[in-house]
C-alpha positions in Angstrom: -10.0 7.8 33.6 -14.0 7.1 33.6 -15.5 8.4 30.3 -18.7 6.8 28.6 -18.3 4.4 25.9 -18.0 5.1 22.5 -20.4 4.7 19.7 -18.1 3.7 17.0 -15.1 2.1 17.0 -13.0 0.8 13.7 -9.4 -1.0 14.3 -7.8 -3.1 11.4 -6.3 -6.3 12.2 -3.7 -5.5 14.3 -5.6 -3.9 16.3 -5.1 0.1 15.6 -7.8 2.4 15.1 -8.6 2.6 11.6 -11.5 3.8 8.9 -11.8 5.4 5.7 -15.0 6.4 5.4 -15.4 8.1 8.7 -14.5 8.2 12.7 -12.3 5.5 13.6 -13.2 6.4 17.2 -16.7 8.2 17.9 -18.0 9.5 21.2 -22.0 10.6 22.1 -20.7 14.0 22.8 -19.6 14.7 19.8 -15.7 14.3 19.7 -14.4 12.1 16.6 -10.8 10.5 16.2 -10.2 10.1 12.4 -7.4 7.4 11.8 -6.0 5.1 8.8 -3.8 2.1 10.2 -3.6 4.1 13.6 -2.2 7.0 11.8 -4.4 10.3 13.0 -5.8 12.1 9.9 -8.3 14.7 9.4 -11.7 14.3 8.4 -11.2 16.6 5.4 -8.2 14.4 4.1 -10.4 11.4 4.4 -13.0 13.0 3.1 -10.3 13.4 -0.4 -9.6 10.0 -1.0 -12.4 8.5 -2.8 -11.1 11.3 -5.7 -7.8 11.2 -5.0 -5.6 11.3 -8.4 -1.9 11.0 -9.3 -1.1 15.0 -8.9 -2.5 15.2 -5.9 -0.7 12.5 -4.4 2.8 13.7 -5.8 1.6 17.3 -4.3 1.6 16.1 -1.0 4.4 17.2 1.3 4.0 14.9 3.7 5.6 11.6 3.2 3.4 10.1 6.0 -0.1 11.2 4.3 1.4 10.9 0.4 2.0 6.9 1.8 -1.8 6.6 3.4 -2.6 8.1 0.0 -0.6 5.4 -2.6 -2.3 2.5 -0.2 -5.8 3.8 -0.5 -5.9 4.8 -4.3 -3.9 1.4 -5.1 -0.2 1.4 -5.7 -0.4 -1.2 -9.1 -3.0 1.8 -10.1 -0.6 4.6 -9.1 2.2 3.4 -10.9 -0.2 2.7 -14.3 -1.7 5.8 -14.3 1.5 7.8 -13.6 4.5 6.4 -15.8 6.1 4.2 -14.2 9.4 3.2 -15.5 9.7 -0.9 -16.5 13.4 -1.9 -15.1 13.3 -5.6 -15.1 11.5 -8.5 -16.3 12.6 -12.1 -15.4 10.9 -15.4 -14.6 9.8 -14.3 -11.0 8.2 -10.8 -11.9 8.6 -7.3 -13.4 9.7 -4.6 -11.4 8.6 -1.2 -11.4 10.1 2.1 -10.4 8.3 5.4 -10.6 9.9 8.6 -8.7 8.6 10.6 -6.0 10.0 14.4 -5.2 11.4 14.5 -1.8 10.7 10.8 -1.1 12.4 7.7 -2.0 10.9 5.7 -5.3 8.5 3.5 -4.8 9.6 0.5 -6.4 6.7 -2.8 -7.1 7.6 -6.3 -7.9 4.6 -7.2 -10.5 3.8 -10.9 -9.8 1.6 -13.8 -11.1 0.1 -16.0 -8.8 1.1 -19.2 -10.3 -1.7 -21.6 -9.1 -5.2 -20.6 -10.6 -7.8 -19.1 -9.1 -11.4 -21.4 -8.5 -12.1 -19.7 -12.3 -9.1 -20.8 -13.7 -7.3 -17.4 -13.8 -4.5 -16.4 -12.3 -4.5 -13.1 -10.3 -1.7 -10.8 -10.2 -0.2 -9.4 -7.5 1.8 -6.0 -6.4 4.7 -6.4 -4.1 6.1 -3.4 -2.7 10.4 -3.2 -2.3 13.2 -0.9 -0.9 14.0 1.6 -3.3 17.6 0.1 -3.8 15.9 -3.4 -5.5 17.5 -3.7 -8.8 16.0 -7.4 -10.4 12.7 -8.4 -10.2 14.2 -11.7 -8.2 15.9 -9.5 -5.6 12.6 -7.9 -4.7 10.6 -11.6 -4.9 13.7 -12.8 -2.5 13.4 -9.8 -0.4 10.1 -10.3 0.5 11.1 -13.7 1.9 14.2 -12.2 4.0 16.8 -14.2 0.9 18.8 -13.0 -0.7 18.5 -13.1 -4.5 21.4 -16.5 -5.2 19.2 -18.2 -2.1 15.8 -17.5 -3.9 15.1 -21.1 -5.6 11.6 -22.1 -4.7 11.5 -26.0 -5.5 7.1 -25.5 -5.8 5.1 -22.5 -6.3 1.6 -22.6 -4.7 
């Protein structure tokens, strides 16, 4: 295929094509590939996101587009602004759990970084889990491919 080369080209870090704010994939003759994380999107959805808001993320039917939609608008921001139900607290975290229709919970681990950051705070951090996660330590030890009994970090960095 012999075509001319494109005039703008956006691909995250693994290497798919990927923008928010415009073509992912731009041509001189016009055409335009819209795309977040190599998913293909329309210009009109990404064109919704910068005032996207809690209802209109649980509107959407489309579990693809509703998950493109929690990761631009910030799940730790979803789950504040929508009720989110706290289920567990222990020393590694504080889950989360806050139900979508026709979709399986998203469920967050809420973590503290436990070294400080250069300005002495320590940043907090969102950790999404499968919807079967019942502890704040089974998420943690999920996310390391443990189990929760074989989750005993010696140091924390």
């Amino acid at each position: 295929m012999v075509c001319e080369r494109p005039v703008a080209l956006h691909r995250d870090e693994a290497g798919r094509l990927d923008r928010g704010d415009g073509p992912a994939l731009a041509y001189p003759d016009g055409f335009a590939l819209h795309a977040w994380r190599g998913m293909t999107v329309s210009a009109a959805f990404l064109a919704g996101l910068p005032v996207l808001t809690p209802e209109r993320i649980r509107e959407e039917g489309n579990a693809e587009l509703r998950r493109v939609m929690l990761e631009h608008y910030g799940y730790d921001r979803y789950l504040t602004t929508s009720g989110a139900r706290h289920e567990h607290r222990d020393e590694t975290g504080v889950l989360w759990r806050i139900g979508l229709a026709d979709d399986e919970d998203v469920v967050m681990v809420e973590v503290v970084n436990s070294t400080p950051e250069p300005d002495g705070t320590h940043r907090t951090y969102w950790l999404r889990v499968p919807p079967a996660t019942r502890t704040a330590r089974e998420g943690v030890a999920w996310t390391f491919g443990l189990r929760p009994e074989a989750y005993e970090p010696l140091v924390q960095t």
